[in-house]
C-alpha positions as CSV (number, residue, x, y, z in Angstrom):
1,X,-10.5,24.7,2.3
2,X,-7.5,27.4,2.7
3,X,-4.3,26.9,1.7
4,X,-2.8,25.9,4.9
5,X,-5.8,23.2,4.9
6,X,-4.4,21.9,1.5
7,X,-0.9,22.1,1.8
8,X,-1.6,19.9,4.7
9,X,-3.6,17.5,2.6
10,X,-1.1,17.2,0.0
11,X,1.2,16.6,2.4
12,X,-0.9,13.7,3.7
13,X,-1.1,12.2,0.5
14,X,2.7,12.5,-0.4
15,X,3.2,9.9,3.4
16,X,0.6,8.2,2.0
17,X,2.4,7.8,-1.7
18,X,5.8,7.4,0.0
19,X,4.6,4.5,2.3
20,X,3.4,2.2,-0.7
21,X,6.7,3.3,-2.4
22,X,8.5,1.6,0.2
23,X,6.3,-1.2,0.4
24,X,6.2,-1.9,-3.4
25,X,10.2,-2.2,-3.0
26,X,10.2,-4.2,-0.1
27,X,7.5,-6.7,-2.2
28,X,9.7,-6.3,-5.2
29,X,12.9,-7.5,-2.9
30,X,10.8,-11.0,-2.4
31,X,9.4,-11.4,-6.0
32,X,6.3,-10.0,-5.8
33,X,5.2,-8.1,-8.7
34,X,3.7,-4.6,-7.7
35,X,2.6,-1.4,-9.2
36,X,1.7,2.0,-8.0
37,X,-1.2,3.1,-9.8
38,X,-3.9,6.2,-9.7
39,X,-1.2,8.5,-8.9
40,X,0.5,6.5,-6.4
41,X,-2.6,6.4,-4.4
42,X,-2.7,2.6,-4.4
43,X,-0.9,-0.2,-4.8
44,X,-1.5,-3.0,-7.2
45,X,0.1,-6.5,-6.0
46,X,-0.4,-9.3,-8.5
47,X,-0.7,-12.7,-7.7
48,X,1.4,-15.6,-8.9
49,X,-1.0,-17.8,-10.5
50,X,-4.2,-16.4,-12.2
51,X,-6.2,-14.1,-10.3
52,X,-7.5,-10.8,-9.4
53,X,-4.8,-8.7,-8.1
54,X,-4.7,-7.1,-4.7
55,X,-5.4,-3.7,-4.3
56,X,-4.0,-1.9,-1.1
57,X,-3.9,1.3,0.0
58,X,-2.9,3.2,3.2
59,X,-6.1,4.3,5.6
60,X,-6.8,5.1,9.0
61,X,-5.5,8.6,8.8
62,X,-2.3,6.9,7.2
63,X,-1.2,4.2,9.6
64,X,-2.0,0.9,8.0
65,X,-1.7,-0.4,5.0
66,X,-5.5,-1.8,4.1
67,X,-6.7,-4.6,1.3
68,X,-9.6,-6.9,1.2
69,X,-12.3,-3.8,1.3
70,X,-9.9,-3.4,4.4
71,X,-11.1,-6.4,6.1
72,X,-6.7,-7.0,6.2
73,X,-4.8,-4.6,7.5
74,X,-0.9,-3.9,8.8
75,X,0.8,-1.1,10.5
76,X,2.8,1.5,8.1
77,X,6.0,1.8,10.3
78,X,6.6,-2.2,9.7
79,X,7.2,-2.6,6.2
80,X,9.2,-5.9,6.4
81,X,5.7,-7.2,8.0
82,X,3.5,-6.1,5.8
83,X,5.6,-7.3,3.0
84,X,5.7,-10.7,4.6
85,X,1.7,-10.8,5.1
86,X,0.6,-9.2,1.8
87,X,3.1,-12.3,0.1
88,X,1.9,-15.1,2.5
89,X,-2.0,-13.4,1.6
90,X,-1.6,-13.2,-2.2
91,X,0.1,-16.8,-2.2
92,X,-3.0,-18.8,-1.4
């Protein structure tokens, strides 16, 4: 890989690191503990009650956010939505 190649990549993963930053915040804003975690290349949501937490991550070439072995997924670019499903998903 040259170093236009990885410059690119890092550049990749810094989107990628910046997008669960926003959605850890927007989680945090409703209550919902969150963590960043494996240098801020996934996201770990805990649940409210007992239970495995949720692991998410951003995929697809960086345009969703994915959990559930990415069976769920939500677009990046809406935040408030994914912040809304990933609460609603790790409420049940």
């Amino acid at each position: 890989m040259n170093s236009v190649m990885q410059a690119a990549a890092g550049l990749g993963q810094q989107d990628e690191a910046n997008a669960l930053i926003r959605l850890r915040d927007r989680l945090a804003s409703r209550g919902v503990n969150a963590e960043l975690r494996d240098n801020n290349t996934a996201l770990m949501v805990h649940r409210p009650e007992p239970g495995l937490p949720v692991w998410v991550f951003v995929g697809y070439g960086g345009a969703y956010y994915s959990w559930q072995s990415a069976e769920q997924r939500h677009p990046v670019d809406d935040v408030e939505g994914a912040a809304n499903v990933l609460a609603e998903y790790i409420a049940k």
